[in-house]
C-alpha positions as CSV (number, residue, x, y, z in Angstrom):
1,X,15.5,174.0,-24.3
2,X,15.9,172.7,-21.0
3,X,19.1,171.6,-19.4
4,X,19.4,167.9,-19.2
5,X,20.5,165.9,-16.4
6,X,24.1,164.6,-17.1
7,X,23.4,161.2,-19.7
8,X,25.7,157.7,-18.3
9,X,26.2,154.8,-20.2
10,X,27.6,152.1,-17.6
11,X,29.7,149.2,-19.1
12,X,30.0,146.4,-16.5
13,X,26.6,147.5,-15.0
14,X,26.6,144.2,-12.4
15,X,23.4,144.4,-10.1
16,X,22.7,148.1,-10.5
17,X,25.1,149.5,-7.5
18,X,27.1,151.9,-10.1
19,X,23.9,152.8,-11.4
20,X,22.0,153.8,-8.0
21,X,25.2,156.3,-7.6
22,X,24.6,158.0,-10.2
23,X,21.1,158.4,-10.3
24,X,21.5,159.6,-6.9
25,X,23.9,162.4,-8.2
26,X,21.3,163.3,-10.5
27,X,22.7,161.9,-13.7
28,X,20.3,159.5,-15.6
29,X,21.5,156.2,-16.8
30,X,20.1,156.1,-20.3
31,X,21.8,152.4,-20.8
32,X,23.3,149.7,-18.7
33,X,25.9,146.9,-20.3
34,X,26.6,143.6,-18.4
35,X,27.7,140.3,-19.3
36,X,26.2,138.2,-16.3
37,X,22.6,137.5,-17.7
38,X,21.1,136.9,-13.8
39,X,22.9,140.0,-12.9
40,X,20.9,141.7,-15.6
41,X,17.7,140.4,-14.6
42,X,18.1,141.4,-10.9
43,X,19.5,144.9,-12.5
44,X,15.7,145.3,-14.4
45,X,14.0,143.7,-11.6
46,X,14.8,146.5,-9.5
47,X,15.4,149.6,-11.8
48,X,12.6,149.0,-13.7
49,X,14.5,149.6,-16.8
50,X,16.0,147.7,-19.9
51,X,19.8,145.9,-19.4
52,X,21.6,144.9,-22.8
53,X,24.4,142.1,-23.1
54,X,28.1,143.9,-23.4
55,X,28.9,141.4,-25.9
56,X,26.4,142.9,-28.1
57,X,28.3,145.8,-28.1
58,X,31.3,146.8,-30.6
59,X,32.2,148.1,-33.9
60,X,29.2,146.8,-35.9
61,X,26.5,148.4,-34.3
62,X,28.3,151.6,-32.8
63,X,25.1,153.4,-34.1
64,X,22.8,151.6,-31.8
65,X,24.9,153.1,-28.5
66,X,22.9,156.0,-27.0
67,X,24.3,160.0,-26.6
68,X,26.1,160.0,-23.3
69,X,27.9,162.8,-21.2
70,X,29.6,160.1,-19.3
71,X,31.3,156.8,-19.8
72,X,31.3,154.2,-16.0
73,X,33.2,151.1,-16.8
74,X,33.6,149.1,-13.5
75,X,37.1,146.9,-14.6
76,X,36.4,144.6,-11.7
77,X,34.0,142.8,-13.3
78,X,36.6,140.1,-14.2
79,X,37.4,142.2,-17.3
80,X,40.3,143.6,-19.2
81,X,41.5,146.0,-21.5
82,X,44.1,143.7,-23.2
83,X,43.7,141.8,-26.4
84,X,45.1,138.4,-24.5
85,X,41.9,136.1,-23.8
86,X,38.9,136.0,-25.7
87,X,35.3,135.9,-24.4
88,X,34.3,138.5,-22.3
89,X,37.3,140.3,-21.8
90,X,37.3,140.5,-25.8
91,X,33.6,141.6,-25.9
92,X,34.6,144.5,-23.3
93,X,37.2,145.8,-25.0
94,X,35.7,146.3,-28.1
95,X,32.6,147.7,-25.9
96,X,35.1,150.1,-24.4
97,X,36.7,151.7,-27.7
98,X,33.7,151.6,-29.6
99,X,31.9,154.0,-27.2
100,X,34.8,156.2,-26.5
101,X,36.3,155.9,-30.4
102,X,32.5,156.8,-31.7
103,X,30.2,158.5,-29.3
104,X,33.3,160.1,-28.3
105,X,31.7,160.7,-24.0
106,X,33.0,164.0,-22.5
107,X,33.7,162.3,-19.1
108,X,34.6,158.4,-18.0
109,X,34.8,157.0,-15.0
110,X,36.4,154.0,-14.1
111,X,36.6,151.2,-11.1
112,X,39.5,149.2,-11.5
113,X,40.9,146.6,-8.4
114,X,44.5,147.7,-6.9
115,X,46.1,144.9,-8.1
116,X,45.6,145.4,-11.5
117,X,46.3,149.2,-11.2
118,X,50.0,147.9,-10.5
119,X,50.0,145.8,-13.9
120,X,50.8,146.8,-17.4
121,X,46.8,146.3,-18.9
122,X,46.4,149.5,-16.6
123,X,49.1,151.3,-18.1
124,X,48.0,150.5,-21.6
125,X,44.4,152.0,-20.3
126,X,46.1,155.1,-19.5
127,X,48.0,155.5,-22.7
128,X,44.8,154.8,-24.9
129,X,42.8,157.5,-22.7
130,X,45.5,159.9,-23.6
131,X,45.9,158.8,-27.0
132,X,41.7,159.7,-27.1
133,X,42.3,163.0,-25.5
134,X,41.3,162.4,-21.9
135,X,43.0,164.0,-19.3
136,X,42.7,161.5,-16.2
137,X,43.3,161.6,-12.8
138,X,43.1,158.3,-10.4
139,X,43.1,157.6,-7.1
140,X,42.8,154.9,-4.5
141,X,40.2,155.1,-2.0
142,X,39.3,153.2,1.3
143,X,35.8,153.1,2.0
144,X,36.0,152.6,5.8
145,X,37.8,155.6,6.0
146,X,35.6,157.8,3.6
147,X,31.8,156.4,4.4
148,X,32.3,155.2,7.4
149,X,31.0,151.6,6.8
150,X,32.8,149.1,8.4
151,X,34.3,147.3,5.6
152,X,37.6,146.7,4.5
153,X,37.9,147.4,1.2
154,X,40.3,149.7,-1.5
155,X,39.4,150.5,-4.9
156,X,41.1,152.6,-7.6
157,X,38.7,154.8,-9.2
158,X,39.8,156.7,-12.1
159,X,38.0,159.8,-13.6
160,X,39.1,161.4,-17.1
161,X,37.5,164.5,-19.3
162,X,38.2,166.3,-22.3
163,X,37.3,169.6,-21.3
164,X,40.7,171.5,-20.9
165,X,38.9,174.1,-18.5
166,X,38.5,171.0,-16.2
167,X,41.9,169.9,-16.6
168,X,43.0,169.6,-12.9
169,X,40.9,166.7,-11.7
170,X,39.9,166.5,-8.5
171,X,38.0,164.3,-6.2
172,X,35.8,164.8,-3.5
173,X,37.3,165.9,-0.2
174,X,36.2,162.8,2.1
175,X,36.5,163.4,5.4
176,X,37.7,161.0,7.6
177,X,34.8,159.2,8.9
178,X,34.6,157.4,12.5
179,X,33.3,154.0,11.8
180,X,30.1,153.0,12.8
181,X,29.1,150.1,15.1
182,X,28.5,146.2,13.5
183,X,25.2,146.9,15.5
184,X,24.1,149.9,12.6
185,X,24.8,147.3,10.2
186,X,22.5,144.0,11.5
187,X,19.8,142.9,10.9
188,X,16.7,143.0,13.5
189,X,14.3,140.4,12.3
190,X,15.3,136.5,13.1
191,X,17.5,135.5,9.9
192,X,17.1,132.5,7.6
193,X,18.9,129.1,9.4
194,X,21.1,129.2,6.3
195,X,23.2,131.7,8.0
196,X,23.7,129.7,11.2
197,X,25.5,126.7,9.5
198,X,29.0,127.7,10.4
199,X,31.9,125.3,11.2
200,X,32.9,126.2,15.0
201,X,36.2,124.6,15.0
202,X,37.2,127.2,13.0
203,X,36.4,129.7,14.9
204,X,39.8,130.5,17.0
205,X,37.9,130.8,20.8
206,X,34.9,131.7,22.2
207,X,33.2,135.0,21.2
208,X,30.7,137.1,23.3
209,X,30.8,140.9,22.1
210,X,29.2,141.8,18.7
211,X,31.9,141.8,16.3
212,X,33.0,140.6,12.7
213,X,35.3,137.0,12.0
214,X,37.3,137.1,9.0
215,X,39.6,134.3,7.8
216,X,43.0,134.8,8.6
217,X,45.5,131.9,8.6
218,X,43.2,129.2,8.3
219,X,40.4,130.4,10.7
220,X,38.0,133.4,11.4
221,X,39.4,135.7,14.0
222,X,37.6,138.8,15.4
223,X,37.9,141.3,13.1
224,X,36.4,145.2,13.5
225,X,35.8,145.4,10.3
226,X,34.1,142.9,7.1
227,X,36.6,141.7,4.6
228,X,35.4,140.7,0.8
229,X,36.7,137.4,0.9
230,X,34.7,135.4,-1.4
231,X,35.6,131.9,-0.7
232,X,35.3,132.7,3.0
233,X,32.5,135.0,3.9
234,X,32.7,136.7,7.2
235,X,31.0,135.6,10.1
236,X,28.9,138.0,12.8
237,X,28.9,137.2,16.5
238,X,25.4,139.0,17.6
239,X,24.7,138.5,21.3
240,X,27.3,135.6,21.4
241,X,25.5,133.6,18.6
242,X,27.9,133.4,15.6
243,X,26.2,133.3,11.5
244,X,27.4,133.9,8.5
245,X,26.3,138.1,7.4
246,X,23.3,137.9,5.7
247,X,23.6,139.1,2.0
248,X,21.2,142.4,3.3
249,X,23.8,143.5,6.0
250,X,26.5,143.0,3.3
251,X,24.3,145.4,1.0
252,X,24.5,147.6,3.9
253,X,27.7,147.8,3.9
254,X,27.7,148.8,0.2
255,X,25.4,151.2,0.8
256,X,23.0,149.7,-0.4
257,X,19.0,150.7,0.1
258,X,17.2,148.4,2.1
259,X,14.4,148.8,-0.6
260,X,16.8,147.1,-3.1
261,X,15.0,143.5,-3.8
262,X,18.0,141.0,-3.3
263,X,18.2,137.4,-5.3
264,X,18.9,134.8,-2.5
265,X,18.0,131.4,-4.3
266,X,21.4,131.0,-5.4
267,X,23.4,132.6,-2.4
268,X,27.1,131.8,-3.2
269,X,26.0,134.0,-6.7
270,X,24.7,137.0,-4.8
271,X,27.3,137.3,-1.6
272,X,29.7,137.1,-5.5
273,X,27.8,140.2,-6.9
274,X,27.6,142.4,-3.5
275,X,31.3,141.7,-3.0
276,X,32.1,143.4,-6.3
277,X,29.6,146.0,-6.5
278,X,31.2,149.3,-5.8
279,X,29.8,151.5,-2.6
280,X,26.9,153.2,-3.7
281,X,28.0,156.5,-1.5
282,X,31.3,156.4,-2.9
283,X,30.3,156.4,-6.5
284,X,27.1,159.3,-5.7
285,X,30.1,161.8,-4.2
286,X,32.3,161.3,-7.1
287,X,29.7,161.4,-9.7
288,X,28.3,164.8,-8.5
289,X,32.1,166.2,-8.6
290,X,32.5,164.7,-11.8
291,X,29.1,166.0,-13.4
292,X,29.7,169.1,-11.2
293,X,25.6,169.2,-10.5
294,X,27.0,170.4,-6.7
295,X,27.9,173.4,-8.5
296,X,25.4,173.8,-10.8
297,X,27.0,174.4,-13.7
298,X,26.5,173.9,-17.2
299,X,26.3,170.0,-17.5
300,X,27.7,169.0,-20.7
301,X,28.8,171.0,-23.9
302,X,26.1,169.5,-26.3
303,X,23.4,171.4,-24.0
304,X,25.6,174.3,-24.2
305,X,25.4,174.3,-27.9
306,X,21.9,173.5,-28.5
307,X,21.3,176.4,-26.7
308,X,23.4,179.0,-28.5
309,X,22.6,177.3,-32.0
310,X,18.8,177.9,-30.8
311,X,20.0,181.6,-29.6
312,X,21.7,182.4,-33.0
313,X,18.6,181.0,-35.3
314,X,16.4,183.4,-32.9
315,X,18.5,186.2,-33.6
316,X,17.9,185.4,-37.3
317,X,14.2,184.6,-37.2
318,X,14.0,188.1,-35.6
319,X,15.7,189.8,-38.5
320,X,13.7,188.4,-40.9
321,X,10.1,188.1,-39.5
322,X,7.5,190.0,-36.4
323,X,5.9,187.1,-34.9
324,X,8.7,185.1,-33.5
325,X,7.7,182.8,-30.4
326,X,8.8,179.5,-28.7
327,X,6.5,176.2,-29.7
328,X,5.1,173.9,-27.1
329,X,6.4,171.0,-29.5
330,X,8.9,172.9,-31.4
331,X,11.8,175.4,-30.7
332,X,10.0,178.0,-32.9
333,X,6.9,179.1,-34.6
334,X,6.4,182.5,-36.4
335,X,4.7,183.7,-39.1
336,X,6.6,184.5,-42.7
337,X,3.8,186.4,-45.2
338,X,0.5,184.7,-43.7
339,X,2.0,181.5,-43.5
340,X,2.7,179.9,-40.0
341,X,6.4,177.8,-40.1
342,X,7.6,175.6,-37.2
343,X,10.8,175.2,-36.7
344,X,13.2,172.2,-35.1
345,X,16.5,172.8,-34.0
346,X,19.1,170.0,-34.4
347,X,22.9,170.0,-34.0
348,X,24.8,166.8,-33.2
349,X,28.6,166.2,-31.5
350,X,29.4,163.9,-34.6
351,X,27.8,163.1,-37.7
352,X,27.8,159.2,-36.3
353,X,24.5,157.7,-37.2
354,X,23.7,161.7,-38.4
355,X,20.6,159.5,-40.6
356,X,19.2,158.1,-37.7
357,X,19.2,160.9,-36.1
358,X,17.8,162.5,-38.8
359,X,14.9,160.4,-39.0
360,X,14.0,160.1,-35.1
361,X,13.9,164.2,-35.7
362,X,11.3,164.0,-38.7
363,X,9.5,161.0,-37.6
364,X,8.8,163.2,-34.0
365,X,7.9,166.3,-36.2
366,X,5.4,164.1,-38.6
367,X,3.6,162.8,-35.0
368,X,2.8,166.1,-33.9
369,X,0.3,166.4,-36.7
370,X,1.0,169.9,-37.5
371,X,-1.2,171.9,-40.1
372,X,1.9,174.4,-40.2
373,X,4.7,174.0,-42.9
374,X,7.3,172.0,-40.3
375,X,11.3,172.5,-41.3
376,X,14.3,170.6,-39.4
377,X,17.3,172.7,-39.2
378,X,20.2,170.9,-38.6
379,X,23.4,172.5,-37.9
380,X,25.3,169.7,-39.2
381,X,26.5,168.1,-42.4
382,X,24.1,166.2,-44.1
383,X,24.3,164.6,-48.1
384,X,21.5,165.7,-50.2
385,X,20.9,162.1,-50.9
386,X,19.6,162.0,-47.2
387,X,18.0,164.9,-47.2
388,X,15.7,164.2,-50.2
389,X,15.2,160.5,-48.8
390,X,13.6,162.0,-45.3
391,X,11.6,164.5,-47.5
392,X,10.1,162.2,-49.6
393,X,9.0,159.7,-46.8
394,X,7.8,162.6,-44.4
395,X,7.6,165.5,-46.6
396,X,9.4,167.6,-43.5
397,X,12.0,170.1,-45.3
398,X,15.6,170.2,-44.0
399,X,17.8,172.7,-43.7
400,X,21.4,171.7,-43.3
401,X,24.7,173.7,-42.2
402,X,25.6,174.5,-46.3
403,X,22.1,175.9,-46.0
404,X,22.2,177.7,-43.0
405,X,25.4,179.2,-43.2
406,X,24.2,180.6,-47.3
407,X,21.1,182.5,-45.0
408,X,23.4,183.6,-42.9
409,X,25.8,185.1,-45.2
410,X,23.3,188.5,-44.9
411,X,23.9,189.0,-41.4
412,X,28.0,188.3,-40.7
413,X,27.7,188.8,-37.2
414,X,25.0,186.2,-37.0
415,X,27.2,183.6,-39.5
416,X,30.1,184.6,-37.6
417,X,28.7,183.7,-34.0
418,X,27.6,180.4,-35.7
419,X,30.6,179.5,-37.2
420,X,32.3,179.8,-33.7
421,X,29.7,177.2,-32.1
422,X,31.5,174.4,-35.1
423,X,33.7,172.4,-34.0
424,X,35.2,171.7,-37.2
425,X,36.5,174.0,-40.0
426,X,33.8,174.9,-43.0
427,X,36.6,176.2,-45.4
428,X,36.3,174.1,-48.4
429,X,31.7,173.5,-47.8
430,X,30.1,174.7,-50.5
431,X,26.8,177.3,-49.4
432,X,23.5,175.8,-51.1
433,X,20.2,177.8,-50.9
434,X,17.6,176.1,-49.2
435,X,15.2,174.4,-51.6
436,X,12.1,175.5,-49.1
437,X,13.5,179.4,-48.9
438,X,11.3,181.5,-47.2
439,X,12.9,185.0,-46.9
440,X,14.0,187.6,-49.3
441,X,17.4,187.8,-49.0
442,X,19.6,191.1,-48.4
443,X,23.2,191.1,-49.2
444,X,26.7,193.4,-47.7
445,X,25.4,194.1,-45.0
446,X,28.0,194.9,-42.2
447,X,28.6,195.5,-38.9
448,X,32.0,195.1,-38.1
449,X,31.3,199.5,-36.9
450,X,29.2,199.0,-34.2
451,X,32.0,196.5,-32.9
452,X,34.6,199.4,-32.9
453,X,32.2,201.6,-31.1
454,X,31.1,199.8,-29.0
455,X,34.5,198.8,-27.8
456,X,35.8,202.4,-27.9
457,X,32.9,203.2,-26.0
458,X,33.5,201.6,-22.6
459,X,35.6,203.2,-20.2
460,X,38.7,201.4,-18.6
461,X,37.7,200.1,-15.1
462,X,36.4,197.4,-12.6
463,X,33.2,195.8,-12.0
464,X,31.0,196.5,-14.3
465,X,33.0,198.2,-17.0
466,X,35.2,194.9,-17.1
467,X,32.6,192.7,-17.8
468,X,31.3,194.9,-20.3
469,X,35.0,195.1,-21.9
470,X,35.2,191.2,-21.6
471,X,31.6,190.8,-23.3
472,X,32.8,193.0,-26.5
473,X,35.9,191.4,-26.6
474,X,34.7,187.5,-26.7
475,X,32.1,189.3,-29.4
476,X,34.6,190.6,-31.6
477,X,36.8,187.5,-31.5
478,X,33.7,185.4,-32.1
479,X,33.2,187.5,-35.4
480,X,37.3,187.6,-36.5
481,X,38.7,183.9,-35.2
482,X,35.4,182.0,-34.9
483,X,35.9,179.5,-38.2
484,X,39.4,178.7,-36.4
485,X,38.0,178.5,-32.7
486,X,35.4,176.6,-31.4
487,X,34.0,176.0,-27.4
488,X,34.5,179.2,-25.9
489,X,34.0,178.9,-23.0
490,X,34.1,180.8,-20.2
491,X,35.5,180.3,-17.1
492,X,34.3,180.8,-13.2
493,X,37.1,180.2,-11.7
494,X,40.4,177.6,-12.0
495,X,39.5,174.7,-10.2
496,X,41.3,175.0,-7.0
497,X,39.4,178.6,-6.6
498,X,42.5,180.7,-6.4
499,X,42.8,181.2,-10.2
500,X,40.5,182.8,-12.8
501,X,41.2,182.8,-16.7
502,X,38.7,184.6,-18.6
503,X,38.3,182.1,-21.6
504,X,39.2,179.0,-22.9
505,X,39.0,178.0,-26.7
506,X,39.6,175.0,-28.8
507,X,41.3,174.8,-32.2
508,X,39.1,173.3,-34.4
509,X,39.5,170.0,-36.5
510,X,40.2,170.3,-40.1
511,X,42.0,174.1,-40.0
512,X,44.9,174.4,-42.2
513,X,46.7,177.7,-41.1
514,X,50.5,178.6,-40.9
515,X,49.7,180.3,-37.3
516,X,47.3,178.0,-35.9
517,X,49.8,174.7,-37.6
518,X,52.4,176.1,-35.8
519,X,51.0,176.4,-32.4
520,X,49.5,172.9,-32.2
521,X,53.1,170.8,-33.6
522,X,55.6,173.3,-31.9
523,X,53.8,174.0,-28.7
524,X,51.7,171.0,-28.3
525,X,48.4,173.0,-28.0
526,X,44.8,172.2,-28.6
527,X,43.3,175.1,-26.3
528,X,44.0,178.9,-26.1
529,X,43.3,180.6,-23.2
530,X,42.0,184.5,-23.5
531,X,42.2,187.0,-21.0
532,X,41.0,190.8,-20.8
533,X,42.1,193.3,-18.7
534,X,40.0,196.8,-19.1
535,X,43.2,198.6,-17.5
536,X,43.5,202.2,-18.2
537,X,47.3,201.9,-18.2
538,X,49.6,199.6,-19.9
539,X,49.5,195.8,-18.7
540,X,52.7,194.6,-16.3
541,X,54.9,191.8,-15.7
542,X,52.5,190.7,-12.9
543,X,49.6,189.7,-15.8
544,X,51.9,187.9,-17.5
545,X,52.8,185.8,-14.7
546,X,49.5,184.9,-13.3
547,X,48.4,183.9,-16.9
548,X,51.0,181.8,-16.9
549,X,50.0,179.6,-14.4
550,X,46.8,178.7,-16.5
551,X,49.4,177.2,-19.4
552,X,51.0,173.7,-19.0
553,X,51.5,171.0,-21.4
554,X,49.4,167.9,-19.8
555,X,46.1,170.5,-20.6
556,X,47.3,170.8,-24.4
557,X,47.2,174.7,-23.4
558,X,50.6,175.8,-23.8
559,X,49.2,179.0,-25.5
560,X,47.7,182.9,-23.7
561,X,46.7,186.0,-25.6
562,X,45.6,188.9,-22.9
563,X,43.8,191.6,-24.6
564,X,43.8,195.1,-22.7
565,X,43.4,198.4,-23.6
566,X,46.7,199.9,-24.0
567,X,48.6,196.6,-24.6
568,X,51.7,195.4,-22.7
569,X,54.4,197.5,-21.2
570,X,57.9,196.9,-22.0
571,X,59.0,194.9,-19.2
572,X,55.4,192.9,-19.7
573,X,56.6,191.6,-23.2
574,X,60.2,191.2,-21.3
575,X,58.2,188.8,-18.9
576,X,56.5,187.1,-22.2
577,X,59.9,186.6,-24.0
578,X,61.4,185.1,-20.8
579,X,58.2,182.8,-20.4
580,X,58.6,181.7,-24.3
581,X,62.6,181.0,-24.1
582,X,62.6,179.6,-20.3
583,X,59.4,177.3,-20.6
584,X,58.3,177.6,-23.8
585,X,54.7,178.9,-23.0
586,X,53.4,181.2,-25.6
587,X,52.1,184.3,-24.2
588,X,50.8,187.1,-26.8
589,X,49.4,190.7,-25.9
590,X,47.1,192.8,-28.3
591,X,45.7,195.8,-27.8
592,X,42.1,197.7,-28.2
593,X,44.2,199.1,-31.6
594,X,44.8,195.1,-32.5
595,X,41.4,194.5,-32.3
596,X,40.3,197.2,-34.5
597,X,42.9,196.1,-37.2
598,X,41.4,192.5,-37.1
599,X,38.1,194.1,-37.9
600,X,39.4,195.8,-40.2
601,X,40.9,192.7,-41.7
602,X,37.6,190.6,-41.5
603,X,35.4,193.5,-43.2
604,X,37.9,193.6,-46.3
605,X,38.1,189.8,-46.7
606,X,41.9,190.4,-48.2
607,X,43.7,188.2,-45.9
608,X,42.9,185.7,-43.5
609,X,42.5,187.5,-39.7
610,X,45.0,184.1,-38.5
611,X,47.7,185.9,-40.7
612,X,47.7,188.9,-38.3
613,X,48.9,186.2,-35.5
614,X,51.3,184.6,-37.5
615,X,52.8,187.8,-38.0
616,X,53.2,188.7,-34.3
617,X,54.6,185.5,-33.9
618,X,57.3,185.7,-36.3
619,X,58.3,188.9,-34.9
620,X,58.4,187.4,-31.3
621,X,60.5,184.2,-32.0
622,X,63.0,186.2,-34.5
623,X,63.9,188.5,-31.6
624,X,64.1,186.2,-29.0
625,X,67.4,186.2,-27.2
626,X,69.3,183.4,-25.3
């Protein structure tokens, strides 16, 4: 499965300016919402590509919104986020919430005028991306100063995620740019005689160098940089002859590509539309920190677990059956008793529009024209009403997560990993046997032994031997905490680069646990940062410390465990108390010996492992002085 570029949906599309940033940060705009219809058409004209009417768009046809990585609403548009007004500023509202209340975007990024920023609908955008989960970070930028485009012009430009690990938000470092001449910006071809009807009287005195005129108390005066008035464009003095700009030096000073086909008939209309497109440099820099494609990292966390869902099925396959190899078509194709099987790999964010999905999956598998028996495993929830209606209009078979995790049940390392990949808890799901079973099933079998050796087996140390320790260690608590923790996911470094935490998890939805309970209502926590130190001695007051940094309330991570060797030292669980009672961040320290009793926990199946926690935690707050 390859790695996908980062997907955008862009609400307020205008002309296609937002869109040419991201595309240029290597992010692919899979659809494009606007509400001016000409704007639309100039938008297609020019990206080749479909445009759909934002008032279109809201609660009754949420299903019809594609996947996304990343939410671009430009708020400048003339559009709100208040419920006064009607029209348009109705339709973008709904347009808003319905894509971030059901396709539920990782990342958003928002243009918003200063003005507003200063107003109350801006507050109440802020309070609804923090009721959603979004931690957000705004800032206002000049573009003179950062591009380097002489243009006078601010913007606010807010970006928000939901990824805890990218908690601090940061935006690009623009260096302050010397601005360039008017003469980088002109055109070099004679210009249409439109642009010479000007009004001279207004003009304050006679002009010879190349400059800009704005207006400025009732007349254009020379100016050394373009202001966005839009009842008063700004004039150009080039070689002493004064004309309005021309609506391609204007793009220029958007950034805007020369190749980019402009709609002149109606001129007042398009100097409207370059005026509030956003600068196409600007958006590209912050689009590639916000997809973090300059890095090169993972790009969004439904790649990431498509890829370890197709990871653990592999494993599975391999157990069960020789010929085991990746499909041109398919994820998989072996071989079960002379019979060749292909398999598809699903797993969805969300079961919204989980049907459609479903039948985009089989309807792809059916045109392939397989002679092999095809299955669609779907690591997802699905009704057997659904799954018998796809079977009988394709014949495809589909496994679904009750299914999956009952064939996993022979291998608990496997159902164990899986289980981790959920995002939401499977306590109460009843396991079904698939009705198209093709393996003999073997029961009991356990691992939870080669765990304990192979953790006893590595040798405290650095290089190496650490990341060996850590590997084990995210393994095990894969196996024992994995139907309470989901996204684990491991961390580089913080963002500012002076901090690393080893790993970050997320409680799931839906777990109902005294330990887990009590961490998210009484410590305001959604995410649990892990970290491992393969120390030969006893842990210090110095660990706890610099995992405390990582914990602070804003992130919803006000919780640490740090798993070592020998455990903590006396004056390291002195440091934790202090840490609990002075700031009330949560910082708990097990041992290789803790580890071994959690396994031991999981391979009896007497108690929940979460009980092991809650006891540690009781112990901790009842001695916890003043």
């Amino acid at each position: 499965m390859e790695i996908r570029e980062n997907r955008v949906v862009i609400l307020g599309a205008g002309i296609g300016a937002m869109a040419m940033g991201f595309e240029n940060a290597s992010c692919k705009v899979v659809a494009a919402y606007e509400h001016d219809e000409r704007a639309r058409e100039l938008y297609e004209n020019n990206a080749k590509d479909k445009t759909y009417k934002i008032g279109e768009l809201d609660y009754n046809n949420f299903e019809e919104i594609p996947d996304m990585d990343i939410l671009a609403c430009d708020f400048r548009r003339g559009l709100s986020f208040t419920s006064a007004g009607m029209g348009k500023t109705h339709h973008f509202r709904n347009a808003v919430k319905a894509v971030i209340e059901f396709k539920q975007p990782k990342k958003v990024f928002f243009l918003v005028q200063c003005g507003y920023a200063r107003l109350k609908p801006f507050k109440a955008l802020l309070d609804y991306l923090k009721d959603e989960g979004y931690n957000y970070s705004y800032r206002i930028i000049n573009t003179e100063g950062s591009t380097g485009l002489p243009i006078k012009e601010d913007c606010v430009y807010l970006i928000g995620t939901r990824d805890s690990s990218e908690c601090e938000l940061k935006f690009p470092d623009f260096e302050e740019q010397s601005i360039c001449s008017i003469n980088e910006i002109l055109e070099s071809d004679e210009v249409d005689g439109y642009y010479y009807k000007v009004n001279y009287e207004q003009i304050d005195k006679k002009i010879r160098k190349n400059t800009f005129l704005c207006w400025e108390k009732n007349q254009y005066v020379e100016a050394n940089l373009a202001d966005t008035n839009l009842r008063k464009i700004p004039l150009i003095c080039n070689n002493g002859v004064i004309r309005k700009i021309t609506h391609r030096e204007f793009a220029r000073l958007k950034a805007i590509p020369d190749s980019f086909n402009l709609d002149i008939s109606n001129k007042a209309w398009m100097y409207r539309q370059l005026v509030y497109s956003p600068n196409v440099e600007i958006v590209t820099q912050i689009a590639k920190k916000l997809g973090n494609t300059e890095e090169n990292l993972l790009r969004t966390s439904y790649v990431v677990r498509e890829d370890v869902f197709a990871d653990i099925f592999r494993k599975y396959l391999f157990k069960k059956c020789q010929s085991v190899k990746i499909g041109k078509s398919v994820d998989f194709e072996c071989n079960v008793q002379g019979k060749d099987i292909c398999f598809e790999l699903k797993i969805y964010n969300s079961n919204y529009a989980i049907e459609k999905n479903i039948e985009r999956a089989c309807a792809y598998l059916v045109s392939l024209k397989a002679k092999e028996d095809l299955i669609l495993v779907v690591g997802n929830i699905v009704s057997k009403e659904i799954v018998e209606k796809y079977f009988e209009k394709y014949k495809i078979h589909i496994w679904t997560l009750s299914n999956i995790l009952w064939l996993f049940e022979e291998y608990p390392d496997i159902k164990n990993e899986f289980i981790s990949l959920l995002t939401y808890s499977v306590d109460d799901l009843k396991l079904e046997k698939p009705c198209h079973s093709l393996f003999q099933e073997q029961r009991n079998i356990k691992n939870e032994g080669t765990w304990k050796s192979k953790l006893l087996a590595i040798k405290p140390g650095k290089g190496e031997r650490s990341k060996e320790y850590e590997d084990i260690c995210i393994e095990i608590l894969k196996n024992v905490l994995g139907e309470y923790l989901g996204l684990w996911k491991v961390q580089e470094s913080s963002n500012n680069g002076l901090y690393r935490f080893d790993l970050c998890c997320k409680i799931k939805n839906g777990v109902n646990q005294d330990f887990f309970d009590t961490i998210k209502n009484y410590f305001n926590t959604k995410y649990i940062v892990f970290e491992f130190k393969n120390y030969e001695k006893e842990i210090s007051q110095k660990e706890i410390y610099t995992t405390e940094k990582y914990l602070y309330e804003k992130a919803l991570r006000r919780v640490a465990i740090i798993i070592s060797r020998k455990g903590a030292s006396k004056n390291a669980l002195s440091a934790a108390r202090g840490c609990l009672r002075e700031n009330g961040k949560l910082i708990m320290c097990l041992s290789d010996q803790d580890l071994i009793e959690l396994i031991n926990i999981k391979e009896k199946e007497e108690q929940p492992t979460a009980e092991f926690f809650e006891v540690m935690l009781d112990d901790l707050l009842i001695q916890l002085e003043k």
